[in-house]
C-alpha positions in Angstrom: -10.1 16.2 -19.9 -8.3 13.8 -21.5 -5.9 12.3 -19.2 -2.7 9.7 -19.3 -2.5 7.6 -16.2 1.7 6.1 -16.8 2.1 2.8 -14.7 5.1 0.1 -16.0 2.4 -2.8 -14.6 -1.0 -3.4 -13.6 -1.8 -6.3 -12.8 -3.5 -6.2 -9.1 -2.3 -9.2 -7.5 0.8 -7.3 -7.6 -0.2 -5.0 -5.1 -1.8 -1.6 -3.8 0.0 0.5 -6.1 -1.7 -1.5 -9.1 -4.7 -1.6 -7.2 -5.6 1.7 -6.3 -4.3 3.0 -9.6 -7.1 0.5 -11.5 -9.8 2.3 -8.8 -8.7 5.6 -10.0 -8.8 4.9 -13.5 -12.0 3.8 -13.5 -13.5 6.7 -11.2 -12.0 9.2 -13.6 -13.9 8.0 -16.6 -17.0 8.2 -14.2 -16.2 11.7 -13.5 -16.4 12.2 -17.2 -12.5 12.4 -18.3 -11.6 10.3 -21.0 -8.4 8.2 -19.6 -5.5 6.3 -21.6 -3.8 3.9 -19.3 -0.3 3.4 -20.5 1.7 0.5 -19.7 3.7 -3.0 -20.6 0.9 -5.3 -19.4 -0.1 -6.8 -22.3 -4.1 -7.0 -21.9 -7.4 -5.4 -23.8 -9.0 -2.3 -23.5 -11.4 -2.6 -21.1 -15.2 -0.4 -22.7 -14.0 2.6 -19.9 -10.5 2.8 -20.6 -8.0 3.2 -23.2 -5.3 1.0 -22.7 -1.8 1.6 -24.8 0.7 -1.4 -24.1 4.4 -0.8 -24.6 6.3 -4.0 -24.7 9.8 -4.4 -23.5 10.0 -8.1 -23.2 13.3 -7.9 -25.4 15.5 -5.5 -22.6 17.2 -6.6 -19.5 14.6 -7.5 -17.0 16.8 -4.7 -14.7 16.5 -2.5 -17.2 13.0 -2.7 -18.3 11.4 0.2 -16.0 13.9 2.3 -17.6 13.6 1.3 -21.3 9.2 1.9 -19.7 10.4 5.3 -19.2 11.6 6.3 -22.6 9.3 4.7 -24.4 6.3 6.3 -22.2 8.1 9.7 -22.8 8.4 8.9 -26.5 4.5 8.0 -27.2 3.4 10.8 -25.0 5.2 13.4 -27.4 3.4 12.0 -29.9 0.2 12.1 -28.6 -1.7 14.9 -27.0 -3.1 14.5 -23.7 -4.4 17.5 -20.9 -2.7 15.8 -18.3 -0.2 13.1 -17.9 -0.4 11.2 -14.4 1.9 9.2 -13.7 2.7 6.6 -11.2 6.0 5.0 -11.8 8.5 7.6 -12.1 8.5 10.0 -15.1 10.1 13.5 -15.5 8.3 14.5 -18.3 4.8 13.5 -16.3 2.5 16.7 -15.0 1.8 14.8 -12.1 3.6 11.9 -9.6 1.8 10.2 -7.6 4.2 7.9 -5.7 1.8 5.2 -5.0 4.2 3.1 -3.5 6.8 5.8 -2.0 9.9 6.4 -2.6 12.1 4.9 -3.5 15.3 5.9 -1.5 12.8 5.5 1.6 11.7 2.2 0.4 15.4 0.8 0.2 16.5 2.2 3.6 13.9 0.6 5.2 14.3 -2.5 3.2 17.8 -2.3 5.1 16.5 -1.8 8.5 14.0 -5.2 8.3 17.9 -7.0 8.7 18.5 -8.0 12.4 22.3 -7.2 12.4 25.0 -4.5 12.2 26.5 -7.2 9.4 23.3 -8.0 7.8 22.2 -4.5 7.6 25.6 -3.5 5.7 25.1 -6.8 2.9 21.8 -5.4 2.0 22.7 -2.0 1.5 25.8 -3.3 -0.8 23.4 -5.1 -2.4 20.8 -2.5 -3.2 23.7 -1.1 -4.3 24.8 -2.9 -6.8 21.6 -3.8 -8.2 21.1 -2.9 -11.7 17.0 -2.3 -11.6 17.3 -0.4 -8.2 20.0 2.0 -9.8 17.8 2.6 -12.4 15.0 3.2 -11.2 16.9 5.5 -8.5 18.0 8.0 -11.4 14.6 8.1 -12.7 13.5 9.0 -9.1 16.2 11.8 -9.0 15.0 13.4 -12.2 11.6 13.5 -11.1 12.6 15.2 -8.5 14.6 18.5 -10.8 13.4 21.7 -10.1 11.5 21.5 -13.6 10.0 18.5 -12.3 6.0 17.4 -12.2 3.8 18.3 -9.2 4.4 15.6 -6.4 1.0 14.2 -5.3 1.7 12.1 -2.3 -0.5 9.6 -0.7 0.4 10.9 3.0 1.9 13.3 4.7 4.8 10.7 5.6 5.2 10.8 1.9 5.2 14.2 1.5 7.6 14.5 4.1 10.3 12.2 3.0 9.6 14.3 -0.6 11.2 17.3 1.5 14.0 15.1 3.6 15.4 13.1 0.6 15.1 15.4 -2.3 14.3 18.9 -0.6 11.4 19.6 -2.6 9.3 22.6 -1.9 6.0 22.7 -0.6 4.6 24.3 -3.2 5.3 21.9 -5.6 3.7 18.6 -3.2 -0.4 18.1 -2.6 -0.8 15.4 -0.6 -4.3 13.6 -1.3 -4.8 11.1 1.4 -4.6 7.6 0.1 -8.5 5.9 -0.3 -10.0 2.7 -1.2 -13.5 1.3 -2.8 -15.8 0.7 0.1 -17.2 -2.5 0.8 -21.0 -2.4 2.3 -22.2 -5.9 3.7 -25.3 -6.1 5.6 -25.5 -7.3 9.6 -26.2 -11.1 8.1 -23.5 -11.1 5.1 -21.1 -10.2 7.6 -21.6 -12.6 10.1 -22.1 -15.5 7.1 -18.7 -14.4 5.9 -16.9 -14.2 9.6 -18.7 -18.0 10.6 -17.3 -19.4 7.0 -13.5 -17.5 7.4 -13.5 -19.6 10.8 -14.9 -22.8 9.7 -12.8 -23.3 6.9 -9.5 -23.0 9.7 -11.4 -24.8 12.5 -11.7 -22.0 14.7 -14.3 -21.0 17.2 -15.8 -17.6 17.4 -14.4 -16.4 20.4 -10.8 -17.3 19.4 -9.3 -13.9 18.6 -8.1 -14.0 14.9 -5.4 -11.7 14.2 -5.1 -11.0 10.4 -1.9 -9.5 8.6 -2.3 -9.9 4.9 0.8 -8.7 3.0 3.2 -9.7 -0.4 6.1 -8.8 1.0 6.5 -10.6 4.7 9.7 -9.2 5.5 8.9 -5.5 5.0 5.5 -5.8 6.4 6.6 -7.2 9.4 5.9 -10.8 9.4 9.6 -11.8 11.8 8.5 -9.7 14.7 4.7 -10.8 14.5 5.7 -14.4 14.6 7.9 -13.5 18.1 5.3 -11.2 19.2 2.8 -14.5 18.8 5.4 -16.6 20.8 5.0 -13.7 23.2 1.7 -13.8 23.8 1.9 -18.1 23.6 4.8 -18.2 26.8 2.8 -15.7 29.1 0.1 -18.3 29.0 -2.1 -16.4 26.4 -3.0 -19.2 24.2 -6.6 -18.3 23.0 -5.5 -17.0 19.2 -5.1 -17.7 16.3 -2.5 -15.7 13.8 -3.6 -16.0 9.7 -0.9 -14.8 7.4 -2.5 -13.9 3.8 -0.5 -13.0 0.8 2.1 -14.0 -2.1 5.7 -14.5 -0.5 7.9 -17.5 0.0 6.7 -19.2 3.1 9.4 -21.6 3.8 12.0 -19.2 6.5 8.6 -17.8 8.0 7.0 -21.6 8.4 10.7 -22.9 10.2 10.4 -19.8 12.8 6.6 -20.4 13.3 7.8 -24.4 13.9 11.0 -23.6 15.9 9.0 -21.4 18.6 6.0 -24.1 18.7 3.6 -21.5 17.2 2.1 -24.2 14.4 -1.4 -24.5 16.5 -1.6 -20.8 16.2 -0.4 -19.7 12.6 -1.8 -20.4 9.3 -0.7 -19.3 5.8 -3.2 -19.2 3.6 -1.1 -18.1 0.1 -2.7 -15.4 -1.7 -6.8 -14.6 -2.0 -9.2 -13.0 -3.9 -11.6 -13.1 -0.9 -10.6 -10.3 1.0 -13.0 -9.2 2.6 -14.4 -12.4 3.8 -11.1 -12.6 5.7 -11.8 -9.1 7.5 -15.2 -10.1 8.3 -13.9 -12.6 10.1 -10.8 -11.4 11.8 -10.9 -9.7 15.0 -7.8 -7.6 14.1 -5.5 -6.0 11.6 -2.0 -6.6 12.2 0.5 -4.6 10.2 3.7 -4.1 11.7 5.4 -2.7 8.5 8.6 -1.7 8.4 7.3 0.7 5.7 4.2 1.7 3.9 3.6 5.1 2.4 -0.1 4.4 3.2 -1.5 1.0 3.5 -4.4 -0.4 1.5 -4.7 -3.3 3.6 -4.8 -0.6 6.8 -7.7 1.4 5.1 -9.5 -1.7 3.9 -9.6 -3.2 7.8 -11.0 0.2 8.7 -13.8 0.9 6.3 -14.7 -2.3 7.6 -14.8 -1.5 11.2 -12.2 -3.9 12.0 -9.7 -2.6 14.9 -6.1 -2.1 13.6 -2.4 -2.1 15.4 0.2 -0.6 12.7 3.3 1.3 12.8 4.4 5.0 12.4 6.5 3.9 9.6 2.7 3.7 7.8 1.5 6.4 6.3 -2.2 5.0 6.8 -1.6 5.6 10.7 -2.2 9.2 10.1 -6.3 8.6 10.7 -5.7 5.9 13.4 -5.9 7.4 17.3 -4.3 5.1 19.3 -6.5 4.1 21.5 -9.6 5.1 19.5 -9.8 2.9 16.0 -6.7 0.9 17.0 -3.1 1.4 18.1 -0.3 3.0 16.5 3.3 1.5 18.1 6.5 3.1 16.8 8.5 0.3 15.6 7.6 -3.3 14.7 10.5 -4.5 16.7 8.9 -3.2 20.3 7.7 -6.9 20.7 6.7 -6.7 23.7 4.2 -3.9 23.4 2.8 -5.2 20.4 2.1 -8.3 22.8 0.0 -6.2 25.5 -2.0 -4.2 22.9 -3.4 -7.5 21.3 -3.9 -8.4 25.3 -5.9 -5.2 25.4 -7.8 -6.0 22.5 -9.1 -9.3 24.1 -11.9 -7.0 25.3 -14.7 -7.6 23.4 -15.8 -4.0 24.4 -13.0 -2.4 23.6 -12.9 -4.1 20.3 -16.6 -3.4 19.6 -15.9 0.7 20.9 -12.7 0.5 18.3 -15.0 -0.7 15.3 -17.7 2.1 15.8 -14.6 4.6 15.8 -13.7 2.9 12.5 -16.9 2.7 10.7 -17.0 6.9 11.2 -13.7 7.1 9.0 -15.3 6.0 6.1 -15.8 9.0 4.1 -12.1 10.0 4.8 -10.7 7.1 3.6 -12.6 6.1 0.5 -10.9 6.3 -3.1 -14.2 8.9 -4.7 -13.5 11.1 -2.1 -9.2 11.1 -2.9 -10.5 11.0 -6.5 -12.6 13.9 -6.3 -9.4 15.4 -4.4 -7.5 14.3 -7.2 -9.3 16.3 -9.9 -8.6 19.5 -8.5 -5.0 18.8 -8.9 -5.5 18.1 -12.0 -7.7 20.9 -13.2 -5.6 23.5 -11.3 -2.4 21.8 -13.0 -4.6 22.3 -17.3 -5.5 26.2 -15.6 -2.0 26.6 -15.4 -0.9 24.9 -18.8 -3.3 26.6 -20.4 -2.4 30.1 -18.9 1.2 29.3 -20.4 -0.3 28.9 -24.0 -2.2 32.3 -24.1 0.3 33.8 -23.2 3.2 31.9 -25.6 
C-alpha cells in the first residue's frame, strides 16, 4: 500500500511521539508498503522513506500546527495515497493515532501538576487563552466529527478518554497497544554498560539508582520524586542515588533538590543519546507522571528487565502487575507510598524476581508486534474504501 504517515515534526529528541512514529515508518516500508512521511521538518529523504516537507516558518509560531493542517489537507488532495495516517490531528486523515493523547486530557492534567486551588485556576486561564492550544483544540474537535477518521489509540486509557471527552463510539476506536524497538545486550554488555553508567557518577554497585528520564519534569512528576527522595533521606534511608535524564530547565528542580539537602543524592544529567546504558545501569524506573497515554520510557525499562513504579495516569501501566514487574501507585502525589515501594525494592530478590517478570513482556510490548497490529487497521480501513468505489 501506499501510505501517508502526517506528523507537524519529527525530530526525536523531541520526544516519544516523534520517536515511535520514526520506528513505525521505517517497519512499514519493511512490511513492504511504500510510505511518504509528511511534515515541516526540513530534512532529506532518507533511501526507505519518502519525505514531503511543508514549511510554515512565515505563520505565527501559535498558529503553525494549524497553517500544518491545511496545507497537509491541501497536498493530500492532490496526491493519491491508500491510506493517510496521521499523528498530529487531521480530519481529513483515515486514521489518528494520538501518539501523545489528547489533547483536552493532556491540558487538564497539565492543570493538576499545580499545588494550589490558586495555582490550578492561573493555569487553566492560561491554557485558555493560549493561542496554539486553541488551535490545536478545534483541530482535536473536528477529528473527533461523526465523519471523522478511525481513532487508533495507544492504550486503553486513551481509548477511554476518546469516549469521556468526545463520546466517540467504539466502533470507530482500535486500540493497538503502544511498542518499542527492542534492545538485546548480552550478560557482559550489560554489566559493562551498568559498571560505566556508575563510574561516570561515582557510585558503587550496590547503591540503588533510581532513574526517571523525562522532557517535561513537571508533568512527569519530577516535584513529588524530589520530596519522595527527601522521604526516604529523613527516615534514615540514605543508600540511593536519584539520576534525572532529559531536556527541561533544571534551575526550580536543582533549588528544591538544594533546599531539602538532597544534592549527594540527585544528579541531572541534561539530555542523552545513551539510553540504554542508563537502564543497564539503574536499578529502577521511576515515572510518577501526572499523564502519559503510554510511556516509551515505561516500555523501554521493561524490555530491558528493569523493575518499574509508574502511575495510573500511564497508559503503559496497563502490562505492569503491581507487585509482579513493578508497582503501579495511583497518584504521584501519594509520597509516602511511593517512599515504601522504593524501600521494598531494596531487595535485591525482589528486584531480580521483578526483572524476570519483565523480560517475559517483551513480545507484548515491542513496536513489530503494534506494527504488525497496525496493518490490519489499515488494510481493513483500503477493504472498506475500496468497497465504497465499486459500488460508487
Amino acid at each position: 500500500m501506499k501510505i501517508a504517515v502526517v506528523i507537524e515534526r519529527t525530530e526525536t529528541w523531541r520526544g516519544g511521539a516523534e520517536t515511535s512514529t520514526q520506528e513505525l515508518s521505517q517497519l512499514l516500508t519493511q512490511r513492504g508498503h511504500e510510505v511518504h512521511l509528511i511534515t515541516t521538518t526540513n530534512s532529506q529523504s532518507r533511501p526507505d522513506i519518502i519525505m514531503h516537507t511543508l514549511p510554515t516558518s512565515s505563520v505565527l509560531r501559535g498558529r503553525r500546527s494549524a497553517s500544518f493542517a491545511r496545507k497537509a489537507a491541501a497536498f493530500l488532495k492532490e496526491h493519491s495515497f491508500d491510506i493517510v495516517h496521521s499523528i498530529s490531528p487531521l480530519p481529513c486523515a483515515d486514521v489518528y493515532q494520538p501518539r501523545s493523547g489528547l489533547l483536552r486530557e493532556t491540558m487538564a492534567r497539565n492543570v493538576a501538576t499545580r499545588s494550589t486551588a490558586s495555582r490550578r485556576l492561573l493555569k487553566r486561564a492560561m491554557l485558555a487563552m493560549n493561542v496554539k492550544q486553541r488551535a490545536l483544540l478545534d483541530l482535536e474537535r473536528q477529528v473527533f466529527r461523526p465523519e471523522g477518521p478511525m481513532i487508533v489509540a495507544v492504550s486503553d486509557y486513551v481509548a477511554r478518554q476518546c469516549q469521556r471527552l468526545y463520546e466517540a463510539p467504539e466502533s470507530r476506536i482500535r486500540v493497538v497497544f503502544n511498542g518499542v524497538n527492542l534492545q538485546t545486550l548480552r550478560p557482559e554488555e550489560q554489566r559493562e554498560l551498568r559498571t560505566t553508567i556508575r563510574e561516570e557518577h561515582r557510585l558503587t554497585d550496590d547503591t540503588l539508582l533510581l532513574l526517571f528520564m523525562a522532557h517535561n519534569f513537571r508533568l512527569k512528576g519530577l516535584h513529588p520524586l524530589i520530596e519522595m527522595a527527601s522521604r526516604l533521606l529523613v527516615s534514615g534511608f540514605a543508600r540511593f542515588h536519584l539520576l534525572v535524564v532529559g531536556r527541561d530547565n533544571v534551575v526550580p528542580f536543582q533549588k528544591r533538590v538544594n533546599a531539602l539537602g538532597l544534592k549527594e543524592h540527585v544528579t541531572f544529567t541534561g539530555p542523552t543519546q545513551r539510553s540504554t546504558s542508563f537502564f543497564a545501569g539503574a536499578d529502577i524506573c521511576v515515572h510518577p507522571t501526572y499523564y502519559d497515554p503510554c510511556s516509551r520510557v515505561v516500555l523501554e525499562a521493561l524490555s530491558m528487565g528493569v523493575p518499574t513504579v509508574t502511575t495510573s495516569f500511564n497508559g503503559a501501566a496497563e502490562v505492569i502487575r503491581d507487585g509482579y514487574e513493578g508497582f503501579v501507585i495511583k497518584t504521584p502525589d501519594d509520597v509516602g507510598l511511593w517512599a515504601r515501594r522504593i524501600e521494598d525494592l531494596a531487595s535485591p530478590e525482589l528486584r531480580r524476581s521483578m526483572s524476570e517478570n519483565a523480560l517475559k513482556l517483551r513480545d507484548r510490548i515491542s513496536m513489530t508486534r503494534h506494527v504488525e497490529e497496525l496493518d490490519k487497521v489499515f488494510n481493513e480501513i483500503a477493504d472498506r474504501k475500496r468497497c465504497r468505489a465499486v459500488k460508487a
